[in-house]
N, C-alpha and C positions, 0 to 999 in steps of 0.2 A: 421530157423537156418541151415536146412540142404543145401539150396540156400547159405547162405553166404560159407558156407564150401567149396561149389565146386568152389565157385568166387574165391576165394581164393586162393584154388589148382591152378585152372587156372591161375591164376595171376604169382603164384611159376614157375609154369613151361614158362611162358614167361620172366620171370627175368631170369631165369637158360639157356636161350636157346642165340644163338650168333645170329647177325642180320641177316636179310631173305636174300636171293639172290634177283636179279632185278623182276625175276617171282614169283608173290607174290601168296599165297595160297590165296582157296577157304574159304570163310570166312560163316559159321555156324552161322545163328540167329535163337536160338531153346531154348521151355522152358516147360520143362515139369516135374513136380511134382511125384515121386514115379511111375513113370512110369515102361513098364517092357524092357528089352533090347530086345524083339523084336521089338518093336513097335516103340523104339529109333534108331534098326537097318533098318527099314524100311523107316524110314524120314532122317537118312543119306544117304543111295542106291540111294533117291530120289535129291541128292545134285549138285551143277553143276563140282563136283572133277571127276566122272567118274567109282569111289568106290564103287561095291558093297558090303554090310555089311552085314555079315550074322550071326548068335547064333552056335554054333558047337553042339547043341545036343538041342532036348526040354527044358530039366529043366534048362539048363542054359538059354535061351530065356523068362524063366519068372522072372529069377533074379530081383529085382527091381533097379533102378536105378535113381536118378535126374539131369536134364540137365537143367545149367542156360548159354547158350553161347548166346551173343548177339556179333556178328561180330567177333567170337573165330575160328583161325586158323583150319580145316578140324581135321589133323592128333591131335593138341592139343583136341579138342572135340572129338574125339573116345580113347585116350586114357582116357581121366579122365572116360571114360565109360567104359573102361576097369578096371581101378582100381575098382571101384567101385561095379564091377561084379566081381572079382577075377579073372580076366580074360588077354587073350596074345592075341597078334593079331600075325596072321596064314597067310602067304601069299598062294592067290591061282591064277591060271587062268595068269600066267605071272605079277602079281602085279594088276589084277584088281579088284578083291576079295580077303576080308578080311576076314577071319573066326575068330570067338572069340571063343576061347578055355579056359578050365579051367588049370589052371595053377598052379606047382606044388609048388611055392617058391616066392621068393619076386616080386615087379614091375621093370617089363624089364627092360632094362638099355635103352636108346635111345636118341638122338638127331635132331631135330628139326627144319629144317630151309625151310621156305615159303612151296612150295608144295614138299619140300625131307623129308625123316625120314633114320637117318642112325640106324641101329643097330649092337652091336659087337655080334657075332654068335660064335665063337669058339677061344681058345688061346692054340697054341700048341707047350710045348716042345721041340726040337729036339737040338740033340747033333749029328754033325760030325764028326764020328773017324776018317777023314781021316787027316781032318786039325785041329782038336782038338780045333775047333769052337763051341759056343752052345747058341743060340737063340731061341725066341718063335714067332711066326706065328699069327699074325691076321688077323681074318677074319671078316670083314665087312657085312652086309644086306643093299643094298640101291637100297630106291625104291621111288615113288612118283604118283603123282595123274597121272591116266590115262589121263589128260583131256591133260596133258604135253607132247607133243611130245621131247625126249630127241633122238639125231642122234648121238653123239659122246660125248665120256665120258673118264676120265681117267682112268686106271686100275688100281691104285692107289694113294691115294691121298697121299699130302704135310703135312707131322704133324710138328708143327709149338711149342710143346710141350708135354712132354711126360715123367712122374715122376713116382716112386713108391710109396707105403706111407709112404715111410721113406724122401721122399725128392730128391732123387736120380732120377738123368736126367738119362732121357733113350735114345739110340739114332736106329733113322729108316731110313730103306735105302728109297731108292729115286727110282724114273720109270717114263718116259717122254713118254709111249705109249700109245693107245686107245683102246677104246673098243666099237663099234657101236650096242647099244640093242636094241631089236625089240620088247620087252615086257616094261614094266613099274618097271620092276628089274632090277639088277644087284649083283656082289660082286665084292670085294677087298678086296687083300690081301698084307700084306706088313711082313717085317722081324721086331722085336727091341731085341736089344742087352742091355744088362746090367741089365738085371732081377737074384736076385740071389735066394739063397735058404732061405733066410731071408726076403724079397720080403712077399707083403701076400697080396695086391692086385695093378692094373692100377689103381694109386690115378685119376689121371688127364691124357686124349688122348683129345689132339684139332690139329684141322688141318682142310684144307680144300681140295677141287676137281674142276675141272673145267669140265665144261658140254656146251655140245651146245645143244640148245632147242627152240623150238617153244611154247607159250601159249596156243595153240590151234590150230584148223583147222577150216581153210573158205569155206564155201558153196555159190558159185556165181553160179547164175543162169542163163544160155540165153534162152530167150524166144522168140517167134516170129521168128522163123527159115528161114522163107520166105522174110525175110528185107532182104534189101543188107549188103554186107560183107565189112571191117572187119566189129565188135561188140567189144566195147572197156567197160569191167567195169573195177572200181579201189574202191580197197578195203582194209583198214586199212592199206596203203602206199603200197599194191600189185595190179600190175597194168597188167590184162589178157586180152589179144584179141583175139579173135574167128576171124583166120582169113578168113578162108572158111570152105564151111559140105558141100561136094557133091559127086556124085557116081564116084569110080573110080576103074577098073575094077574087079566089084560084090561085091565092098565093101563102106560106107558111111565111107568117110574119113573127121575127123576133124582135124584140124591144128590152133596150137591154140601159141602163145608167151606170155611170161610172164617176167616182169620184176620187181625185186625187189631192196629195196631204197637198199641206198649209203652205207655203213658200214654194209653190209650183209658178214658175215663169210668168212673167206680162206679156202679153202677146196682143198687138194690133188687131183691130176685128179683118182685115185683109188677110193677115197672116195666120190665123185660126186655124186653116184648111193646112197648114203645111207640115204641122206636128202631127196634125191626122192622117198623115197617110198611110201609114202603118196597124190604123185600128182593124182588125178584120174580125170576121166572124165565117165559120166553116160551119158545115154539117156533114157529119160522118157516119154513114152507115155501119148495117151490122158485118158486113162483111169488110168495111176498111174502106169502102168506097169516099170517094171525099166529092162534096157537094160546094160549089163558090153562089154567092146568092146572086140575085139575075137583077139586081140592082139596089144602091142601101142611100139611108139618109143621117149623116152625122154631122151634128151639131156637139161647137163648146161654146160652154162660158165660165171662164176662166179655170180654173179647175176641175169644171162639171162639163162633162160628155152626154150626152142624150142619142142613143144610134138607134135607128129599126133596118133590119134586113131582110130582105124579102128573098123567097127560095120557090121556087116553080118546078116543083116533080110529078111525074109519071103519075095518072089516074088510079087510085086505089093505094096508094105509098100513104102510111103513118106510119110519120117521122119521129111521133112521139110512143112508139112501139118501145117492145125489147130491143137493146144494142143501139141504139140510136143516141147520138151525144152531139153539141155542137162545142166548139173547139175557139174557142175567144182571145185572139190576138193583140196585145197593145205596150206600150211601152212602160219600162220600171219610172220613177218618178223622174223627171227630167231636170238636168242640172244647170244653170249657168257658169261655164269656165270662162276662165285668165289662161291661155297658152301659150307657154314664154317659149323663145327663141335665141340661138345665139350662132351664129357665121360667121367663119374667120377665111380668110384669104382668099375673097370671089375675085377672080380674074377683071381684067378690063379689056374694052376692044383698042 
């Protein structure tokens, strides 16, 4: 009985949720019987989202809890296990850890799409005496599975509806600027007018965001350092040549190009460096050792990557011996999403 329950729940919260973005969530196949939430936060930590999950104190860690997800969205399975524990999920670590905390009042408010969860965090107030204007302030929580590289983001989304519970349209300003994050968070904030003192909650907030994002990062491998140059792999439409690795004055210089497919994002010549952060290049000895280059130079243009990294080792070290590989870091093709949203009954002050 208590398995259909959570099927159930589960079920509610994906009828209630608007459709995923193109980057679909990590999908959860877990089943366990009165289990306790630590041992439920332990086998999602172990998940491929990137989340760690952790209990916020012992006795809530022995809570009991039942988990029936079979291919159940990442964020949807830790919330019904938050319900369940009486519990909030706690952002820590830039969005990569979750802490579950006891919670003082009802179940969050949030919304749910593929690997995003937005939550409303604060609604405030404010009256203008200057222009005898007066509006309330929301603030957003949006965050998503570390595994998602997110490079550019909006600073506010497009709300596309937005009532009180009487039925009364609200209306939101509008912002066409970005925000490039380096954690797996963010916020937004936006203005809406027409909230009155008779107002008693945000019946309905939908809207969406646009983000550019990558699903992940690719680990290509060169191996065999002593072939001849270039070395060409291609990998999930990411196409990397090693063009040379040789000494060049006291330093082992790689030179490496990278080109990615056709309908790869626009990107600002300011904003160039921010999708890049993610390219790396290692060198790995025979023994496992891992070598970080002692300073690199990458350039895009628009699709095309141009990187050299430079590596400074010990006197008599050839790198390009047996066992020796360098290990080439960068992102799957990157997407531009639409990330829809939908909040129902956000409280008022």
């Amino acid at each position: 009985m208590r398995t259909t329950v959570v099927l159930l729940l589960l079920a509610g919260f994906a009828m209630a949720q608007p459709p995923a973005p193109a980057i679909k969530p990590t999908l959860i196949t877990l089943k366990k019987d009165d289990a306790t939430l630590g041992d439920v936060a332990a086998d999602l930590s172990n998940s491929a989202s990137g989340v760690a999950v952790k209990p916020g104190n012992p006795e809530l860690a022995k809570a009991k809890c039942t988990v029936a997800a079979d291919g159940t969205p990442f964020w949807n399975t830790l919330e019904s296990v938050a319900d369940q524990t009486k519990s909030r999920l706690v952002l820590r670590d830039g969005g990569r850890t979750v802490v579950l905390e006891p919670r003082r009042q009802g179940r969050e408010l949030s919304s749910v799409a593929g690997p995003f969860r937005i939550v409303p965090r604060s609604v405030t107030g404010r009256l203008l005496l200057d222009q005898g204007s007066a509006f309330h302030e929301i603030e957003l929580d949006v965050h998503w599975e570390p595994r998602v590289r997110v490079y550019r983001i909006d600073t506010q989304p497009r709300i596309t509806k937005a009532e009180d519970d009487r039925g009364t349209t609200l209306i939101a300003d509008t912002g066409a600027s970005h925000h490039y994050p380096t954690a797996s968070h963010t916020d937004m904030k936006f203005r809406l007018t027409g909230l009155t003192r008779e107002s008693k909650q945000i019946a309905t907030l939908a809207g969406e965001f646009r983000a550019t994002a990558a699903e992940k990062l690719l680990s290509i491998p060169f191996k065999n350092l002593a072939d001849k140059f270039p070395m060409t792999k291609t990998e999930a439409g990411v196409t990397v040549v090693l063009k040379s690795f040789e000494m060049i004055g006291g330093t082992w210089d790689a030179e490496l190009a990278l080109t990615y497919p056709e309908g790869h994002p626009e990107f600002e010549s300011f904003e160039e460096q921010k999708w890049l952060r993610d390219n790396r290049l290692r060198l790995v000895g025979p023994d496992a050792s891992v070598h970080e280059p002692d300073n690199d130079d990458v350039v895009a243009s628009g699709r095309r990557v141009a990187a050299t990294y430079r590596f400074k080792l010990p006197a008599n070290t050839n790198p390009r011996g047996k066992g020796w590989s360098l290990l080439c870091e960068t992102p799957v093709p990157l997407t531009e999403l639409k990330v829809p949203f939908v909040l129902k009954g956000i409280p008022l002050p």
